[in-house]
C-alpha positions as CSV (number, residue, x, y, z in Angstrom):
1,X,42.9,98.1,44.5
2,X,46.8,96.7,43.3
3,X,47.9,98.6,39.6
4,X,47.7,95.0,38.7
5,X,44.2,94.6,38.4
6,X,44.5,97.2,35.5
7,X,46.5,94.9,33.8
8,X,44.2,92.1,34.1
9,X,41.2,94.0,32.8
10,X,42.6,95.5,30.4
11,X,44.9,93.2,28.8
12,X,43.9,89.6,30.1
13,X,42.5,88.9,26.4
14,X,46.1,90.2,25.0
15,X,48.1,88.1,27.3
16,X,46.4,84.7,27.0
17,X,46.9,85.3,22.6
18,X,50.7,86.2,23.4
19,X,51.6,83.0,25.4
20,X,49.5,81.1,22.6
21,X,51.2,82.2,20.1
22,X,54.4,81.6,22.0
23,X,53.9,78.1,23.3
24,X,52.1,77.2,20.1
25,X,55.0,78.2,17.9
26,X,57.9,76.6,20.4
27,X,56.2,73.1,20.6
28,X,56.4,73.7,16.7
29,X,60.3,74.8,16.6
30,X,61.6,72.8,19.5
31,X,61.2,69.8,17.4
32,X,60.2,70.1,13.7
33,X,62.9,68.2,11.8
34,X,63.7,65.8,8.7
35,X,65.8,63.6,7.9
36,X,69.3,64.5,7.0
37,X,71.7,62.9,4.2
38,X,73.8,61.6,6.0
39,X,74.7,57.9,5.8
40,X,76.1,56.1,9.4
41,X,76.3,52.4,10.1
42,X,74.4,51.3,12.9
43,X,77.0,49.1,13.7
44,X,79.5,51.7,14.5
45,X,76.9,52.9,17.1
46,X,76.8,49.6,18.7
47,X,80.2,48.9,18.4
48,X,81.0,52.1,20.5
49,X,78.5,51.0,23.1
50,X,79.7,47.4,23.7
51,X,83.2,48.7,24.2
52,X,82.0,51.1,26.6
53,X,80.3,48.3,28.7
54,X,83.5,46.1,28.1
55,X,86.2,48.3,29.7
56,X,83.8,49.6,32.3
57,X,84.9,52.9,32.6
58,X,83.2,56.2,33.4
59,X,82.5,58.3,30.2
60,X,81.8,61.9,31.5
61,X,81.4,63.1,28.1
62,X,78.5,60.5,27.1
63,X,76.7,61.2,30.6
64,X,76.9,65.2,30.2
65,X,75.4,65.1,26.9
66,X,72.8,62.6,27.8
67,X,71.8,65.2,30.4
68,X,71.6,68.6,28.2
69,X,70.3,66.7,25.4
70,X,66.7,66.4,24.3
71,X,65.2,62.7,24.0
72,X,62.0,60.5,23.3
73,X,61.7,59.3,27.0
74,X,61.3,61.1,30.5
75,X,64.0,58.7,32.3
76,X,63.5,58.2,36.2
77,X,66.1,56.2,37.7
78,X,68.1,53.0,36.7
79,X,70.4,52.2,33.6
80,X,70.3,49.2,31.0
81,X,67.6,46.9,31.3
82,X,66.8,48.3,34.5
83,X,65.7,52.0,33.8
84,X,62.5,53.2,34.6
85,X,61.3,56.0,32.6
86,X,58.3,57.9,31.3
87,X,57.8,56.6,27.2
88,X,56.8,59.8,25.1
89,X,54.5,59.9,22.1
90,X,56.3,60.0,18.6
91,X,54.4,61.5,16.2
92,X,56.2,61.1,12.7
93,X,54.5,62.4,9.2
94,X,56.1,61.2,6.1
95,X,54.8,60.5,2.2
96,X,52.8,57.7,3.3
97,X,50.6,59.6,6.2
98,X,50.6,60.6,9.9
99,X,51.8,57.9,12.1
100,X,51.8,57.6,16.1
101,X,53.4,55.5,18.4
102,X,55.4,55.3,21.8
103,X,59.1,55.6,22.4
104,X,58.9,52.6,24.6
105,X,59.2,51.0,20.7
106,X,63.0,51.9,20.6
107,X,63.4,50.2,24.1
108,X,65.9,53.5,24.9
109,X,67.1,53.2,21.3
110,X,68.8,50.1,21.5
111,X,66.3,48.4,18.5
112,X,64.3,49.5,15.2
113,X,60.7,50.0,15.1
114,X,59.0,49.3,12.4
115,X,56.2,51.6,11.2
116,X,55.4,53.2,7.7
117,X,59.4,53.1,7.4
118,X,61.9,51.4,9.5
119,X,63.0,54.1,12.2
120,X,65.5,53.9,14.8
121,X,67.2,56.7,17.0
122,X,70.5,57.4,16.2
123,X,72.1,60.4,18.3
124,X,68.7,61.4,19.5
125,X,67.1,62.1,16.2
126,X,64.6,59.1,14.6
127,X,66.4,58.3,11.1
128,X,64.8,56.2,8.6
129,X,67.1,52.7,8.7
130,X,67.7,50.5,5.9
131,X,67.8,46.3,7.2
132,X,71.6,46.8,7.6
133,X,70.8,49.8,10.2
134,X,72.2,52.2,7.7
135,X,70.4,55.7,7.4
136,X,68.5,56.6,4.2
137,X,69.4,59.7,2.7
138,X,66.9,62.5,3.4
139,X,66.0,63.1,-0.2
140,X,64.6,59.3,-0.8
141,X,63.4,58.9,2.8
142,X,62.3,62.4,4.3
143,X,60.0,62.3,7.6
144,X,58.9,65.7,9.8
145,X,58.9,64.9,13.3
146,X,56.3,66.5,15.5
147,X,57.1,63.9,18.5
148,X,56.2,65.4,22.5
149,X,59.9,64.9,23.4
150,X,61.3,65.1,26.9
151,X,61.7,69.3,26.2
152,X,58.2,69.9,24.9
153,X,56.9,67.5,28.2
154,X,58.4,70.0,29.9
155,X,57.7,72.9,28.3
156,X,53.8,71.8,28.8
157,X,54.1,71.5,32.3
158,X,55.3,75.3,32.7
159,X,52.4,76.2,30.2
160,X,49.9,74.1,33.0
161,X,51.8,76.0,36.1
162,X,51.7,79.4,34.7
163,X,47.5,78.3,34.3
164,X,46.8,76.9,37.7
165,X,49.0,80.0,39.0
166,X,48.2,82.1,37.7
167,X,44.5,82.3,37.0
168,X,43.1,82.3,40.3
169,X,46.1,85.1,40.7
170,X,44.2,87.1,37.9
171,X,40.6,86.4,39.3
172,X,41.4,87.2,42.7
173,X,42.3,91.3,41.3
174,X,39.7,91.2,39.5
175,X,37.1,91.0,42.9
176,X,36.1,94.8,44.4
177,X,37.2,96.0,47.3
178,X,40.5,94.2,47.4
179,X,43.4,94.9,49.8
180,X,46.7,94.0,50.2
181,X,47.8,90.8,48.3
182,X,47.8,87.4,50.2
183,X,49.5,84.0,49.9
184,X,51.1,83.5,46.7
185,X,49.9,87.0,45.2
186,X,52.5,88.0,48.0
187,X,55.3,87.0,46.4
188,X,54.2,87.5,42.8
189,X,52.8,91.3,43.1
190,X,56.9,92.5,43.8
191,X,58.2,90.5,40.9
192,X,55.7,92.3,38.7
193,X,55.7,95.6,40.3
194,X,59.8,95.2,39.7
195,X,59.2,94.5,36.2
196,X,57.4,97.4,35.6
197,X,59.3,99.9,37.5
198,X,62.8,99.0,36.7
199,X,62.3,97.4,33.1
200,X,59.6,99.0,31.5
201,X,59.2,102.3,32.1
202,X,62.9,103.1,32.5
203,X,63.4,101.2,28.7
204,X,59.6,102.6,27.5
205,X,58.7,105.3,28.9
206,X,54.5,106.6,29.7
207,X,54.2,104.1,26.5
208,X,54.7,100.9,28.2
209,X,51.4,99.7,29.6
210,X,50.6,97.9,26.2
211,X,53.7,95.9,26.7
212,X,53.3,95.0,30.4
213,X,51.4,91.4,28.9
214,X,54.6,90.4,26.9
215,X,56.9,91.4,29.3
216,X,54.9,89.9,32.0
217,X,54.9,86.6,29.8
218,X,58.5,86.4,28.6
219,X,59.7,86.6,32.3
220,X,57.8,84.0,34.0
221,X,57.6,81.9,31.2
222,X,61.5,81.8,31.1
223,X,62.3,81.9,34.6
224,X,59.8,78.6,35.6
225,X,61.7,76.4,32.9
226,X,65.1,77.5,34.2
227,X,63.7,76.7,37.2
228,X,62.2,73.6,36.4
229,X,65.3,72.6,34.9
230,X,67.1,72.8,38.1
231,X,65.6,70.4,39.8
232,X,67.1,66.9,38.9
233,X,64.1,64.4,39.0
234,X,60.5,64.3,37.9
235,X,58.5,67.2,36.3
236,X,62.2,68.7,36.0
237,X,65.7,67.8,34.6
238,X,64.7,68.9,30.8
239,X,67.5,71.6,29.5
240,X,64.2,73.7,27.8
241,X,66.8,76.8,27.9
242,X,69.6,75.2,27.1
243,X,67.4,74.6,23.5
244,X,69.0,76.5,20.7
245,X,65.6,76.6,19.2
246,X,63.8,77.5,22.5
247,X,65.5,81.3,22.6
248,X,66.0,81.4,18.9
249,X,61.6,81.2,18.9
250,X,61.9,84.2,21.9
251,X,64.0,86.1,19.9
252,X,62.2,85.9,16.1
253,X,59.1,86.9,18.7
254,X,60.4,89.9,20.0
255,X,62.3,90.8,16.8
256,X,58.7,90.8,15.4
257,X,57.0,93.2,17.9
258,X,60.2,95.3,17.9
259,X,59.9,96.3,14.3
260,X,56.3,95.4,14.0
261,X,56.3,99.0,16.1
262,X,58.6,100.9,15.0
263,X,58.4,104.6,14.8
264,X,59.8,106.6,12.0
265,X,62.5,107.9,14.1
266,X,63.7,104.1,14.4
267,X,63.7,104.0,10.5
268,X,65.0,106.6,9.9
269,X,68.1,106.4,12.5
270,X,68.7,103.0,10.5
271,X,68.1,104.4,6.7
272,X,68.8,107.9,7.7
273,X,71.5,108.2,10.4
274,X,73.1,111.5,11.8
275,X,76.1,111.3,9.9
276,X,77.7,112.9,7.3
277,X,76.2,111.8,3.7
278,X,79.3,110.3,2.7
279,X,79.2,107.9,5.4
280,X,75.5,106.2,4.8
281,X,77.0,103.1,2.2
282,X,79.4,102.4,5.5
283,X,76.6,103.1,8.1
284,X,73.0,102.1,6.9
285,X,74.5,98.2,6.3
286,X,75.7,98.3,9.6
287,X,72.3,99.8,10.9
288,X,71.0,97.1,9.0
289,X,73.1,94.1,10.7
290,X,72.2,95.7,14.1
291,X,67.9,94.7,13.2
292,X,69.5,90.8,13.4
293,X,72.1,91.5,15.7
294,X,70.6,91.9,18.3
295,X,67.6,89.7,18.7
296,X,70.6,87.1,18.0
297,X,72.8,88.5,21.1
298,X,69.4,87.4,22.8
299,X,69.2,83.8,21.7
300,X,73.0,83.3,22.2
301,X,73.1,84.8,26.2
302,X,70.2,82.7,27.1
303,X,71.1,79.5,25.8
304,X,75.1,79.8,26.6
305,X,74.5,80.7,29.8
306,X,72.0,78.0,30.9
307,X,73.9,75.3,29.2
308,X,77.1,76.4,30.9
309,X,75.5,76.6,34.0
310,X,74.5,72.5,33.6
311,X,77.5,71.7,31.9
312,X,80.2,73.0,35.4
313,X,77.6,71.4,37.5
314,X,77.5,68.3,35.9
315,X,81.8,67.8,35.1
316,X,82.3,68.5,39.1
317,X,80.4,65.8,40.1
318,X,81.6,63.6,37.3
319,X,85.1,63.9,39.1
320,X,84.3,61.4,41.6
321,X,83.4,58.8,39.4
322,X,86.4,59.7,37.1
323,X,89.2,59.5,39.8
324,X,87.3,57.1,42.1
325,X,88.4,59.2,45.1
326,X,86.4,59.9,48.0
327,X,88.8,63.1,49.4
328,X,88.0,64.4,46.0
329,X,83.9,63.9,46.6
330,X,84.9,65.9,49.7
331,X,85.7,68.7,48.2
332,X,83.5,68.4,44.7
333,X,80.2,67.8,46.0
334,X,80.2,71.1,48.4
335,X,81.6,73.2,45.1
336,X,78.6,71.3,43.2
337,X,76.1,73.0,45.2
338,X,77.7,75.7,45.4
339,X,77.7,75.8,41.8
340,X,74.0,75.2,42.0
341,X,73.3,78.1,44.4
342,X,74.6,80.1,41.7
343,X,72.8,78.4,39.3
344,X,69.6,79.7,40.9
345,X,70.3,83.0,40.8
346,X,71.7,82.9,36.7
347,X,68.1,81.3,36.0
348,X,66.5,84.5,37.6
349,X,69.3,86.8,36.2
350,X,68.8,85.0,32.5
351,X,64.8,85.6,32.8
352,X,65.4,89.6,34.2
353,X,68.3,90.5,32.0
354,X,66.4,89.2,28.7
355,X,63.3,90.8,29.6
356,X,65.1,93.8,30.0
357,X,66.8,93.8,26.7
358,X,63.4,93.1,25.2
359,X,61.9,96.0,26.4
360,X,64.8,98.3,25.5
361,X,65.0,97.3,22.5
362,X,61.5,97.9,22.0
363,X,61.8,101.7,23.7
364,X,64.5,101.8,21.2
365,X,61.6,101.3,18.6
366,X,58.8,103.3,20.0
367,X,60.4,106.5,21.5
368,X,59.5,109.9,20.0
369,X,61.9,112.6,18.8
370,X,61.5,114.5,22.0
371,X,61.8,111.3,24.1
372,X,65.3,110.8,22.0
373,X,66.6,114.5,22.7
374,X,66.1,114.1,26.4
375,X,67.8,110.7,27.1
């Protein structure tokens, strides 16, 4: 029988808590937010827009950010009155109670809905509007918005792949007498075996098993919504990586289990380095800065790197349409798939090399004095 069916026996329980915890606490993060004091006219907004549509130009700018960006509705095809897209739930709390509703409301945020407050999106956040369409400041006006945005659609559907994937993945290895893997197990077993063999137990050592389940988690779980945000039409298009608070929520998770597990040789090589006593007011505070450091590094790699990645694709092919030229489409729509081969392998890259960082960082935590003096 695979090595993998040890993991699912003896961790399947562990795993299914971990990605719990995880999804339950990015649907949280990805889009708990309030009002902010800040006071903008609405009318600037429109005025903006209608001299947009009057000189009739291309704006790259307002058509990259509209890609990267989060939003209320899960657009299809079309533009103006014409889009066809997918209306999200908004789900709003305030002083005067829980309120839900549909985005279709906003019609694309073009008009103000009126609910306990009146609420209109402005820059893709739902702001509490005075009649004029001015914002009310966040300290007379404040609202929490828990509303299933285009990013936490998304992020649902990877939750319902990784399920239907792999479950009957899982309940196949657990079956006696099994041989070789078969069909999609194919292709999954070398993925996991790779994990294990060049990420764990190089970065762990014999102590790794417990951490196969995270591991396991944090790679496929990061790799399908790079994937998934690859593909530019329905389930995919949503920048889930490209989310500061997407990595930030990996990060503060694996910052927890790194120091949740910490051995007393990690303390003491932050409170207690080998260096002269002198030197410990210079070195323990930056010992201390490296505890935050680097769970940061980890947010910023990801979410640079994936929003980079969308950002080159999406200004080549914004060339045509800016210099109207078909001998430049010639030449930018080959380099924008080229740019999206490469785009395929940073999403696996992103997934392997912050899995791997993960699981150093935690050897870092959990290796034994005599562990240290070999390496």
């Amino acid at each position: 029988m695979s090595f993998v069916s040890y993991y699912i026996r003896k961790t399947k329980n562990t795993i299914f808590k971990i990605a719990f915890l995880l999804f339950s606490t990015l649907f949280l993060s990805v889009n708990a937010q309030h009002g902010e004091p800040v006071v903008v006219s609405d009318s600037i907004t429109a005025k903006e827009g209608h001299s947009a549509e009057k000189t009739g130009k291309f704006n790259a700018n307002e058509m990259i950010l509209e890609h990267i960006s989060d939003s209320y509705d899960w657009h299809f095809w079309g533009d103006g009155e014409h889009a066809v897209s997918l209306h999200l739930p908004v789900i709003l709390y305030s002083d005067k109670g829980l309120e839900c509703f549909s985005s279709g409301k906003f019609e694309h945020g073009h008009v103000a809905y009126q609910g306990n407050y009146n609420y209109k999106i402005i820059h893709n956040k739902i702001k509490v509007v005075d009649a004029d369409g001015a914002i009310i400041e966040a300290d007379t006006k404040k609202i929490y918005d828990f509303s299933i945005t285009k990013n936490v659609a998304s992020l649902l559907v990877v939750v319902f792949l990784i399920l239907i994937l792999f479950l009957p993945f899982g309940k196949a290895y657990t079956k006696a007498g099994i041989a070789a893997p078969k069909g999609f197990r194919s292709f999954v077993e070398p993925l996991i075996v790779m994990i294990r063999d060049e990420i764990a137990i190089p970065n762990m050592g014999p102590k790794y098993a417990p951490f196969m389940p995270f591991l396991l988690t944090l790679f496929f779980f990061i790799l399908l919504n790079n994937m998934l945000g690859l593909i530019p039409f329905f389930p995919g298009g949503a920048n889930v990586s490209g989310n500061i608070a997407f990595t930030m929520v990996l990060s503060v998770i694996t910052f927890i289990i790194v120091n949740v597990n910490g051995k007393k040789t990690y303390w003491a090589h932050i409170f207690k380095p080998h260096v002269p006593v002198w030197m410990y007011p210079l070195m323990i505070p930056v010992e201390i800065i490296g505890i935050f450091s680097k769970p940061f590094a980890l947010m910023i790699r990801l979410f640079a790197n994936m929003t980079g990645g969308h950002i080159l694709a999406l200004s080549l092919v914004s060339l045509i349409f800016i210099f109207k030229s078909l001998a430049l489409a010639a030449v930018a729509v080959p380099f924008s798939v080229f740019v999206g081969m490469i785009e395929l392998l940073v999403a696996f890259l992103q997934a392997f090399i912050f899995t791997m960082l993960a699981s150093l960082f935690i050897g870092m935590a959990i290796a034994e004095p005599e562990t240290e003096e070999h390496h």
